[in-house]
C-alpha positions as CSV (number, residue, x, y, z in Angstrom):
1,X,115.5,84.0,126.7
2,X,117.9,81.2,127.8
3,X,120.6,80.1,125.4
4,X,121.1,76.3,124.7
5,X,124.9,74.7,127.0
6,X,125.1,72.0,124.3
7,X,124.1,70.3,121.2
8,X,121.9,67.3,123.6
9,X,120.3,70.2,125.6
10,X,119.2,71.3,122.3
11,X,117.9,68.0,120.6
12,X,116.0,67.4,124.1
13,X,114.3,71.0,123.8
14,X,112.9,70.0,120.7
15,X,112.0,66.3,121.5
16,X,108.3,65.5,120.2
17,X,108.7,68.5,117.5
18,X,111.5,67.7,115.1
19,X,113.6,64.2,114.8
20,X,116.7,63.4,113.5
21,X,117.7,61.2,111.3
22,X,120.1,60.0,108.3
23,X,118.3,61.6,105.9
24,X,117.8,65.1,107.3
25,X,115.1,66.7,109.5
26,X,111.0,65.5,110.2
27,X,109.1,67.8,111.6
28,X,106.5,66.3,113.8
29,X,104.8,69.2,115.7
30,X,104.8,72.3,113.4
31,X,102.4,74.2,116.1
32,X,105.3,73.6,119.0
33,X,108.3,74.1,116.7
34,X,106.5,77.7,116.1
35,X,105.3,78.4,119.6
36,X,108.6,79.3,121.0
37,X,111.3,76.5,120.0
38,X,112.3,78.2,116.8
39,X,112.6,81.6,119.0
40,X,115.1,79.3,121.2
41,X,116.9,78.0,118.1
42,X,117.5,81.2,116.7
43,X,118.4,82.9,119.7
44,X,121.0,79.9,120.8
45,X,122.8,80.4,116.9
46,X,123.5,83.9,117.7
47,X,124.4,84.2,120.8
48,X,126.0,81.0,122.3
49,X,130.1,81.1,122.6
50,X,129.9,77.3,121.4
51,X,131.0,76.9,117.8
52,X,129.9,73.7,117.9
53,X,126.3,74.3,118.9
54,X,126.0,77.0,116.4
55,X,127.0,75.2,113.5
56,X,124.4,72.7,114.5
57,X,121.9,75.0,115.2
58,X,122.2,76.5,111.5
59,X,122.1,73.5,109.7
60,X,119.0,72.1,112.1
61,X,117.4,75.5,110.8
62,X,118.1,75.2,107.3
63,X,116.7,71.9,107.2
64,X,113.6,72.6,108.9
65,X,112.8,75.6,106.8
66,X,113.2,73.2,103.5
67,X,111.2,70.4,104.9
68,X,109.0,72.8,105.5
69,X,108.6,74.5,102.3
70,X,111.1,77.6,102.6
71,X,114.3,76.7,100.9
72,X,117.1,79.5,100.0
73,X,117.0,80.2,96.2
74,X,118.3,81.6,93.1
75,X,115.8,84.9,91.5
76,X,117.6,83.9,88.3
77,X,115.0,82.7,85.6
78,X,112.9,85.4,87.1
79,X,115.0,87.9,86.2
80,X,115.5,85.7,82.7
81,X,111.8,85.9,83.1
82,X,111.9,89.9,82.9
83,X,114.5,89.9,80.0
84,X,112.1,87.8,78.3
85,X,109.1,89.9,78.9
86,X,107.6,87.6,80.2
87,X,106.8,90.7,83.2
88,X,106.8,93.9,83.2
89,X,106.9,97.0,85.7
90,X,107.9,95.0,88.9
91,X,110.6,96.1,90.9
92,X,112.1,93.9,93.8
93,X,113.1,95.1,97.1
94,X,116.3,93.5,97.9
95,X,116.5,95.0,101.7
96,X,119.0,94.7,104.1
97,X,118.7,94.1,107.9
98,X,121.1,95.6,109.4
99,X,119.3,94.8,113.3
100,X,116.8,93.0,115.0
101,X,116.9,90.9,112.1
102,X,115.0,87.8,113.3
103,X,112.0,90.2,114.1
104,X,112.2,92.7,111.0
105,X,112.4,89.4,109.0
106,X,109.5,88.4,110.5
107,X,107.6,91.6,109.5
108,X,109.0,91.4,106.1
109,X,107.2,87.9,105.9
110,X,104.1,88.6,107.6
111,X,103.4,91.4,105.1
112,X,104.7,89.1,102.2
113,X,101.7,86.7,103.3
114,X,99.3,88.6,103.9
115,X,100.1,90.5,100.3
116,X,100.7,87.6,98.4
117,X,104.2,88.7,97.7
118,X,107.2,86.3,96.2
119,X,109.4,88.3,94.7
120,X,111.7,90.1,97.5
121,X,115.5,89.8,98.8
122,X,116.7,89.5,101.9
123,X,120.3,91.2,101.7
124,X,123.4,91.9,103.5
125,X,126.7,93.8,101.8
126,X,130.6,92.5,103.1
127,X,130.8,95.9,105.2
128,X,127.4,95.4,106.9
129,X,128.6,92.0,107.9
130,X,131.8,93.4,109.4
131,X,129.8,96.1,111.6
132,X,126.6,94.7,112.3
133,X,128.4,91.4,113.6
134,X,126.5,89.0,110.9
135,X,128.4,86.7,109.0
136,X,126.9,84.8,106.0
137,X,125.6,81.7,108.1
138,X,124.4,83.0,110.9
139,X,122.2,85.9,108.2
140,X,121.0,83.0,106.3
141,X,120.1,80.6,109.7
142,X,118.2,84.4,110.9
143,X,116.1,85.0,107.7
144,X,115.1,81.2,107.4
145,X,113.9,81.2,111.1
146,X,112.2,84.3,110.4
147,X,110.6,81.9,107.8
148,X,109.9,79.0,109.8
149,X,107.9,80.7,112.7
150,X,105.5,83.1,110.5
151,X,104.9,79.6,108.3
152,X,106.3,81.1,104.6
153,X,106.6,78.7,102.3
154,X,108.0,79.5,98.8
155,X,111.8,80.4,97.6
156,X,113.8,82.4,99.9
157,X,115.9,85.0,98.3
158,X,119.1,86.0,100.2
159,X,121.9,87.9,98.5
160,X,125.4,89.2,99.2
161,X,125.2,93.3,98.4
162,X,128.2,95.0,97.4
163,X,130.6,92.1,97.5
164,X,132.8,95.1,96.5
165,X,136.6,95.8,95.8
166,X,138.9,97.8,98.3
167,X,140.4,100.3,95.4
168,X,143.6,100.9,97.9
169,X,143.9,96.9,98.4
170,X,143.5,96.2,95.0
171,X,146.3,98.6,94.2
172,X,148.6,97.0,96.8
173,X,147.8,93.2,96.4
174,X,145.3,92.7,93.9
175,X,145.6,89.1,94.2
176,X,145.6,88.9,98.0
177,X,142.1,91.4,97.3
178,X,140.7,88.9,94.8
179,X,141.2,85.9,97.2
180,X,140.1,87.7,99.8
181,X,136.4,87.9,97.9
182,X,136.7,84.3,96.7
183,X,136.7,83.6,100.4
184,X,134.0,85.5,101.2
185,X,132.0,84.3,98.2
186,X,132.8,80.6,99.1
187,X,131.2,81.3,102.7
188,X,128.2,82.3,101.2
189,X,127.2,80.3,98.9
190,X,127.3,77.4,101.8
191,X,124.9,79.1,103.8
192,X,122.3,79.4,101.0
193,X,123.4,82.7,99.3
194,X,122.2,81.8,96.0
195,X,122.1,86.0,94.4
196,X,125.3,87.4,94.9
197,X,126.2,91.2,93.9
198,X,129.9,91.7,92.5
199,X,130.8,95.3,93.0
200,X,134.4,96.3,91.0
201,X,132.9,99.4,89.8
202,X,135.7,100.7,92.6
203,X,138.4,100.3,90.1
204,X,137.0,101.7,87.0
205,X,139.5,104.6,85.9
206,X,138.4,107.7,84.4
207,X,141.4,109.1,84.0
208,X,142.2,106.1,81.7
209,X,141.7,107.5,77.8
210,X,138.7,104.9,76.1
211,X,135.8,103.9,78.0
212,X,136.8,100.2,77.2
213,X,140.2,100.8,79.2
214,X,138.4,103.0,82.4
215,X,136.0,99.8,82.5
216,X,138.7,97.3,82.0
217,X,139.1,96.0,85.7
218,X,136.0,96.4,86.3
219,X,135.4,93.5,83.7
220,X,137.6,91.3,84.3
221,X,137.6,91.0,87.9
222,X,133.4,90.9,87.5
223,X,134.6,88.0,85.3
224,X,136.7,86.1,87.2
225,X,134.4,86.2,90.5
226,X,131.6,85.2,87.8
227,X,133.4,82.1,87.0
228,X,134.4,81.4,90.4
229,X,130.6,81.3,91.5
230,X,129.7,79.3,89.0
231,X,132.7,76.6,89.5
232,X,131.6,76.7,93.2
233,X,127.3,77.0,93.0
234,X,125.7,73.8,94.1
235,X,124.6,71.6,91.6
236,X,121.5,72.8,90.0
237,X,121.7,76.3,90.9
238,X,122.5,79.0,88.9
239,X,123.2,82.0,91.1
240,X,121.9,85.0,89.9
241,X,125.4,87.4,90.1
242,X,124.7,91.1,89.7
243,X,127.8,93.5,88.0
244,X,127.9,97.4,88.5
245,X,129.1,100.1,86.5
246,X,128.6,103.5,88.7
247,X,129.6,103.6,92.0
248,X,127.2,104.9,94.4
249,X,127.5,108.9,95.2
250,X,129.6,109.2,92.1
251,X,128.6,110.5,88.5
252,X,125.5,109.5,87.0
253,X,125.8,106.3,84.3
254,X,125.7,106.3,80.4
255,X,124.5,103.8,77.9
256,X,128.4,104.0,76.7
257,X,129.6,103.2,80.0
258,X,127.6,99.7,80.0
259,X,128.3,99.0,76.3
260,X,132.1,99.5,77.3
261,X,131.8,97.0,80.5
262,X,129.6,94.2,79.1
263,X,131.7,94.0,75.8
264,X,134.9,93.4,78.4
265,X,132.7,90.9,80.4
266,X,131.7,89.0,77.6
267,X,135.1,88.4,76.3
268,X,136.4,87.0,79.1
269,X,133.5,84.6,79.7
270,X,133.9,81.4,78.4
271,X,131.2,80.0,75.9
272,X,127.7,79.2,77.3
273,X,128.7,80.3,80.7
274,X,125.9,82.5,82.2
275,X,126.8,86.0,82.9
276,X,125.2,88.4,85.1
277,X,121.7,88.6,85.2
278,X,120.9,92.6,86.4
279,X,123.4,95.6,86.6
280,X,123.4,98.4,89.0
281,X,124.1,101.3,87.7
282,X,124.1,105.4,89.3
283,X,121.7,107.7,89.1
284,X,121.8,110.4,91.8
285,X,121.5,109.0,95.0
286,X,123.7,108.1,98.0
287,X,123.8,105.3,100.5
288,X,122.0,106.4,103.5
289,X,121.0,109.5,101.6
290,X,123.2,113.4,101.7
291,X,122.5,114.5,105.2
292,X,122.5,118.2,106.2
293,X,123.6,119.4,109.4
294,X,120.9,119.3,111.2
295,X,120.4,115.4,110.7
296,X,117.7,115.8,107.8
297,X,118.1,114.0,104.7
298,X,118.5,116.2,101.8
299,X,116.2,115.7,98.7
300,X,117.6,114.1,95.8
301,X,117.3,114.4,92.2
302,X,116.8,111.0,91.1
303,X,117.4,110.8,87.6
304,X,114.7,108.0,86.1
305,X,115.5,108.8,82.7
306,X,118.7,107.4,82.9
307,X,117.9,104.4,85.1
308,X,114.7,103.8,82.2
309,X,117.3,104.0,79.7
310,X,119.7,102.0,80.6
311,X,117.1,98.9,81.9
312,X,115.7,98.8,78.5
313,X,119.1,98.1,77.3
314,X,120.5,95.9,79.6
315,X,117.3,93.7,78.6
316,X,117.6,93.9,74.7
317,X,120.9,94.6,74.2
318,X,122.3,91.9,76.9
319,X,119.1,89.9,78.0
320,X,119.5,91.0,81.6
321,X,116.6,91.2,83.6
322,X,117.3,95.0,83.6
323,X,119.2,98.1,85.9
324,X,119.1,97.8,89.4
325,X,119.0,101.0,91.3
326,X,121.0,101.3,95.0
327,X,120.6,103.9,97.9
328,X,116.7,104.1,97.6
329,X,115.3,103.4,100.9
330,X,115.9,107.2,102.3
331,X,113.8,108.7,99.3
332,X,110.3,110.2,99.7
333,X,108.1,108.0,99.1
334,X,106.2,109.5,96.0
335,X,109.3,108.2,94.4
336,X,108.9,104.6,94.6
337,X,106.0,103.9,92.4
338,X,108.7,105.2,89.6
339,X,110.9,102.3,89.9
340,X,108.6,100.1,88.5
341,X,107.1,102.4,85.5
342,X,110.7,102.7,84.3
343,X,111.4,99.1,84.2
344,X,113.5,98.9,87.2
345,X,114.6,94.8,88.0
346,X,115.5,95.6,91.6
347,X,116.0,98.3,94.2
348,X,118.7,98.0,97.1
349,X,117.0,99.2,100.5
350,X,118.6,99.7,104.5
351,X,119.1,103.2,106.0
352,X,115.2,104.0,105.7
353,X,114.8,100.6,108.0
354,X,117.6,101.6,110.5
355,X,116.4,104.5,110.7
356,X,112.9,103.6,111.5
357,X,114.3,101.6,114.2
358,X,116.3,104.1,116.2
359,X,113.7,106.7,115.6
360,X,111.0,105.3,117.0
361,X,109.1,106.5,120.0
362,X,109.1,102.5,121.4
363,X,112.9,102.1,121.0
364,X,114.1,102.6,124.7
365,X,115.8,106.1,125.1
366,X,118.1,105.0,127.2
367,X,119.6,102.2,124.9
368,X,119.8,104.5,122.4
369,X,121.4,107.6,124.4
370,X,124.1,104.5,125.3
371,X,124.6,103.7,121.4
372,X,125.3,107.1,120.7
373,X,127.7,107.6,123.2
374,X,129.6,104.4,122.4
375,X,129.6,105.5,118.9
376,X,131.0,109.4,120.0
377,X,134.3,107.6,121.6
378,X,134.5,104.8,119.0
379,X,134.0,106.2,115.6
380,X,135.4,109.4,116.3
381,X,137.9,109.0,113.6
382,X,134.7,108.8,111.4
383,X,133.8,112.5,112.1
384,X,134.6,114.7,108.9
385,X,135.8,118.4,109.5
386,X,132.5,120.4,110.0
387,X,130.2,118.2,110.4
388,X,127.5,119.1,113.1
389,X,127.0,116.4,116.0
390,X,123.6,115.4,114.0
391,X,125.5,114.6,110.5
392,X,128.1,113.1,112.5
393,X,125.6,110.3,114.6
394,X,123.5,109.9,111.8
395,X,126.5,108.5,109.6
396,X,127.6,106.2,112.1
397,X,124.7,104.8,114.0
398,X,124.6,102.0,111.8
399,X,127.5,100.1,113.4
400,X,125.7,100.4,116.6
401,X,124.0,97.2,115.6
402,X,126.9,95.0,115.9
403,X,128.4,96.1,119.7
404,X,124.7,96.2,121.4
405,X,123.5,93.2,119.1
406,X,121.7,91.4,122.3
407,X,120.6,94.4,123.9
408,X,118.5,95.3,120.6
409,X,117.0,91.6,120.3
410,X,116.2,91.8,124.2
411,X,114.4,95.0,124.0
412,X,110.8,94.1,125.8
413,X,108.4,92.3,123.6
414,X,105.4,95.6,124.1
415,X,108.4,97.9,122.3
416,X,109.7,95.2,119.7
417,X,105.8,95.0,118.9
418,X,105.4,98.5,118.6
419,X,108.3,98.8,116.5
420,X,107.9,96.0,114.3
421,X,104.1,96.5,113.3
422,X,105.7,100.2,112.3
423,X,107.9,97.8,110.2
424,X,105.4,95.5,108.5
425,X,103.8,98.9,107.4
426,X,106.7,100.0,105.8
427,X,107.1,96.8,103.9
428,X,103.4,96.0,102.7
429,X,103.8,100.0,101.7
430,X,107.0,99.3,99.7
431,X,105.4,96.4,98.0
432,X,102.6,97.9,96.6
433,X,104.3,101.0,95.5
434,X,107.1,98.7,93.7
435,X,104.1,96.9,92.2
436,X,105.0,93.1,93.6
437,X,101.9,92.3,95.2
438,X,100.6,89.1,94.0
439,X,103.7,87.7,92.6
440,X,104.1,84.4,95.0
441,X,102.4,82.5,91.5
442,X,104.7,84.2,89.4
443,X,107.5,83.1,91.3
444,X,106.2,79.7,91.8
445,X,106.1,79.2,87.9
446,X,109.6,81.1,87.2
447,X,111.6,79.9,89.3
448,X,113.4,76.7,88.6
């Protein structure tokens, strides 16, 4: 596909489809904006070299998908909503695209329609946006396109994951570290990322003596980025801000635990400010799942108890809309019916989507037999002692995304079909099992 020169070359392209004007975007010709000109659009944002072009191109997007009915969002008063009880037994997928993204957005959407389904996330974490080459605006323009050319209308959910704490920085600088995630959070929130996930779980301290005191920095810096969101969130919004108290791979989370952090938080929030509205919390599983040396994915014991337990009390105790539970997507899936039955607010997908990308049988061999040797000389510093060659590509393919970003979206369109009608599948399977079929109403009356 050809990529826009300039800014008039664009505008002319769309000519008899959109106009501009003072007041923001018409659309005039939704059939030929979805025919192909919002394939260019998108196309031109992420891959022209002209800043200039790309910033226009992003805001032209945005303000086509609004006019059109799509507008970014907050999931707030439906998690308020949950806490409420106003809903039971629903869990959202908050899922992040790690490549391809305009097309597995698209999928996502297509089996939102057809599904009736309006409670889901599109997400990306700061060290997915780092590898995969994505910052905040050009993820937001993607997933709106997406929007724009399989004609969704309805809020558009798109969340910063793991907007997380470097311990070791935090240690050194913990002011530079704290700017540094203002900074980030301040780019988001422009581009429409109204749900944003605060991760200092990194610098809880166990070898501190109360709970209160091993959870003490992870309060207050949740805290202070809480209050910096909500200085900074457009007017009108509340962005729903997620905390966490068990980082994932680590031990499992107690009821003390989230007593201890939550009684921090809440003392260092001033009055009537909205705090978090969902907390994730550990239970067992890893990001991207424990691989064994032959490249397998070893099964995990899930503990549901736990993540049942502390839901119910982040709702009554702290009127959250509940627990959210990370590291999921790599899990057999008998297990994801369970999220919903023990109250689960949210679960954090990616690896199971990567994965289904590189393994299958469409995605050229040869691209991927260049990926993996790219990755063999560039991440070598990656590979662990005794680690087979499997573990080793397995943990690192995802920042293949990033370096061969164009030669993924110009795979040819029979593959990309292939692949991505695997990929609707997986969704509309996902959203039955987490029971959100038929929530596009709910949403529609929830959210504010």
């Amino acid at each position: 596909m050809d990529i826009y020169r300039n800014i008039d070359e664009a505008k002319s392209s769309s000519k008899g489809a959109v106009e501009w004007s003072g007041t923001g975007i018409k659309v005039l010709d939704q059939k030929k904006l979805r025919d192909g000109l919002i394939d260019q659009w998108v196309y031109s944002a992420v891959f022209s070299q002209d800043a200039a072009l790309k910033q226009f191109l992003y805001k032209t997007i945005r303000e086509t998908a609004e006019a059109l009915g799509a507008a970014p969002s907050s999931i707030q008063s439906l998690y308020e909503a949950s806490a409420k009880g106003v809903y039971k037994n629903k869990t959202v997928p908050a899922m992040n695209i790690r490549g391809i993204t305009y097309e597995v957005a698209r999928a996502a959407f297509r089996a939102a329609l057809k599904n009736k389904v309006g409670a889901f996330i599109f997400e990306i974490a700061k060290s997915e946006m780092k590898y995969t080459m994505q910052d905040p605006s050009e993820y937001a323009a993607v997933i709106l396109a997406a929007a724009i050319k399989e004609g969704y209308k309805g809020p558009v959910f798109i969340q910063g994951d793991h907007f997380q704490f470097a311990s070791k920085k935090f240690m050194e600088d913990p002011k530079a570290e704290e700017e540094s995630l203002k900074k980030l959070i301040k780019s988001a929130l422009l581009a429409g990322f109204y749900n944003i996930d605060i991760d200092a779980s990194t610098l809880v301290k166990l070898s501190h003596g109360t709970l209160e005191e091993q959870q003490a920095n992870n309060s207050k810096m949740t805290a202070e980025l809480t209050k910096f969101i909500r200085e900074n969130q457009p007017k009108g919004v509340t962005v729903a801000i997620g905390g966490e108290i068990g980082e994932v791979g680590k031990e499992n989370s107690r009821p003390e635990e989230l007593r201890a952090f939550m009684g921090g938080y809440k003392n260092l929030l001033p009055k009537g400010m909205a705090g978090i509205a969902k907390v994730s919390v550990q239970t067992g599983t890893r990001h991207g799942g424990v691989v064994l040396p032959d490249g397998s994915i070893a099964k995990v014991n899930l503990d549901f108890e736990t993540l049942k337990t502390l839901s119910e009390l982040a709702r009554q105790e702290f009127g959250m809309g509940g627990a959210v539970q990370h590291g999921a997507s790599t899990l057999p899936d008998d297990a994801f019916r369970k999220f919903p039955e023990m109250g689960t607010v949210e679960v954090h997908l990616a690896t199971g989507f990567q994965n289904l990308i590189y393994e299958h049988p469409k995605f050229p061999k040869g691209l991927l037999t260049e990926i993996d040797e790219y990755l063999r000389k560039n991440a070598a510093d990656e590979r662990k002692p005794k680690q087979t060659e499997e573990q080793f590509i397995y943990t690192v393919r995802k920042k293949g995304f990033g370096p061969f970003k164009k030669q993924t979206w110009d795979i040819p369109r029979e593959n990309l079909d292939a692949i991505m009608a695997t990929m609707e599948e997986k969704f509309t399977f996902l959203f039955k099992q987490l029971n959100v079929n038929d929530t596009a109403d709910l949403v529609k009356k929830t959210i504010k």
